[in-house]
N, C-alpha and C positions, 0 to 999 in steps of 0.2 A: 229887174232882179226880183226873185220871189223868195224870201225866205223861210226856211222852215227850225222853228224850235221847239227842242223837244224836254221835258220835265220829267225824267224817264221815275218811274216809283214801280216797288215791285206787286203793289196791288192794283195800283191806278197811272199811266201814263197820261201824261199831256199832251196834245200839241197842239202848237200854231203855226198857221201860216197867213203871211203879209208881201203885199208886193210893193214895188218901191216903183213908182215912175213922178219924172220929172224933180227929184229929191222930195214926194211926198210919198206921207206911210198908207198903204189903205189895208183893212182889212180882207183880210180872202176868209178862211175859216179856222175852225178851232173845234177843241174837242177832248174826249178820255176815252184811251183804250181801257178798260175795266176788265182788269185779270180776274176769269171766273172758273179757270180750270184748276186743277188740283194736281199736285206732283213740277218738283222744281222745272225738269225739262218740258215739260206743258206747258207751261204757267210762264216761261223763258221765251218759249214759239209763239204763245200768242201774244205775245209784246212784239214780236219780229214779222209775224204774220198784220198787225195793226198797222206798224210803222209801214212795209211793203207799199201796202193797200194805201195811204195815204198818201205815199212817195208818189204811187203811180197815178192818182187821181188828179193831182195838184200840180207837179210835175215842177219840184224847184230847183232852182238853181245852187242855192247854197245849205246849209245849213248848222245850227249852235245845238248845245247843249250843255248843262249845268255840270260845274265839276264838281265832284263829292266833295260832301266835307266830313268834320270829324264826328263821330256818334261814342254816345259813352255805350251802348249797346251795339257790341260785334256782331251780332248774328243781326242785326238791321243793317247794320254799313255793307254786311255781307252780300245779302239778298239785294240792298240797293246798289251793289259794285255790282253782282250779277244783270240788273236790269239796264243799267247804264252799258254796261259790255255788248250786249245783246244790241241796245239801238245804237250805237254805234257801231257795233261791225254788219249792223245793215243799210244804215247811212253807206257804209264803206261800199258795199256790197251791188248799190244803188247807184254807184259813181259819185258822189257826194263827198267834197270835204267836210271835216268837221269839225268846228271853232267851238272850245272849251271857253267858261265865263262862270266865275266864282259868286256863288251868291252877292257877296258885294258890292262886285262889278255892277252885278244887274241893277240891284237895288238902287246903287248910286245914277246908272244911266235912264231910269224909268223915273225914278221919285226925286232923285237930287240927295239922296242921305241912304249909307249902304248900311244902314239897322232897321229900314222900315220894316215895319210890321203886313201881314199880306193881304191887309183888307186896304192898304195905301195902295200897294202894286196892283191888286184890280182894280180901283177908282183911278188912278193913273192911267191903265191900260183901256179902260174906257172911254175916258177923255183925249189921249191922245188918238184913238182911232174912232174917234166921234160915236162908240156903239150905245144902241139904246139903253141897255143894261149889261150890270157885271157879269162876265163872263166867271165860272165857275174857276175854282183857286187853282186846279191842275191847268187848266187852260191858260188863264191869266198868267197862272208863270210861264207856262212855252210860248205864249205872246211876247208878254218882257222878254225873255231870252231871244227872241227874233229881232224885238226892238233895239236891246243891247248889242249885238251882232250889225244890225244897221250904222248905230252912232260910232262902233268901234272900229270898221268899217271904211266907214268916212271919215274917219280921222285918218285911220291907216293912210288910204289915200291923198289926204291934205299932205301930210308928211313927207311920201315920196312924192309928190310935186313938188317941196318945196327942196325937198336933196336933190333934184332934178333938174332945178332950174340953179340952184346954188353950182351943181358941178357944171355946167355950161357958162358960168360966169365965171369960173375959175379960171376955166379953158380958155 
């Protein structure tokens, strides 16, 4: 399984990707799309044109992304609903499902406590994927979110085994 997560922002996108064999995490790579064009529809494609290019290089199997949350500034919730839109209907576009994960979610699955602060979630995300140094904060969070995706993942699955073998005994 390789997964891909993504920190979509309307100036700086994240992503990670990690692959999972034998139920461990290993890193594969990480990174930021860095929006340098100008005018909303530009500025939209090269978020779409970065994610493509990273879909097609990695080539994953699944992948997360962060759901909005609340902003006391609309016109930033806006732009960041715009950027979030965009990698996901190319996730879509890409044949990719896409598993949504609330900040807390993540925090709580990466650090153990869903208020950390984001200098915890990259020393986390470095130690759990043994990397030599912190991974920059766009990154470290599409990291986490792939990580998050993993443990949430595998619970899903523990679960339906356990309904699964529960209705065979019923039977």
């Amino acid at each position: 399984m390789v997964i891909l997560g993504i920190d979509p922002g309307s100036r700086i996108t994240g992503f990670g990707i990690i692959k999972i064999h034998d139920n461990k995490l290993y890193y594969v790579a990480s990174g930021c799309i860095r929006i340098t064009e100008t005018g909303t529809a530009r500025r939209l494609k090269q978020i779409a044109d970065g994610i493509t290019e990273v879909v097609s290089t990695y080539a994953p199997t699944e992948s997360a992304i962060e759901q909005i949350f609340m902003f006391q500034n609309p016109g930033a919730a806006l732009k960041l609903g715009q950027a979030r839109g965009v990698a996901m209907c190319t996730l879509a576009i890409n044949n990719l499902e896409v598993s949504e994960y609330s900040a807390k979610q993540i925090k709580l699955a990466v650090v153990g406590t869903g208020g950390a602060a984001k200098s915890q979630v990259q020393h986390m995300v470095q130690s759990i994927l043994g990397l030599s140094k912190k991974p920059p904060e766009d990154a470290a969070d599409a990291l986490a979110i792939a990580i998050c995706h993993y443990h949430s993942s595998k619970s899903l699955a523990r679960i339906a085994g356990v309904s699964r073998v529960s209705q065979k005994r019923i039977r």
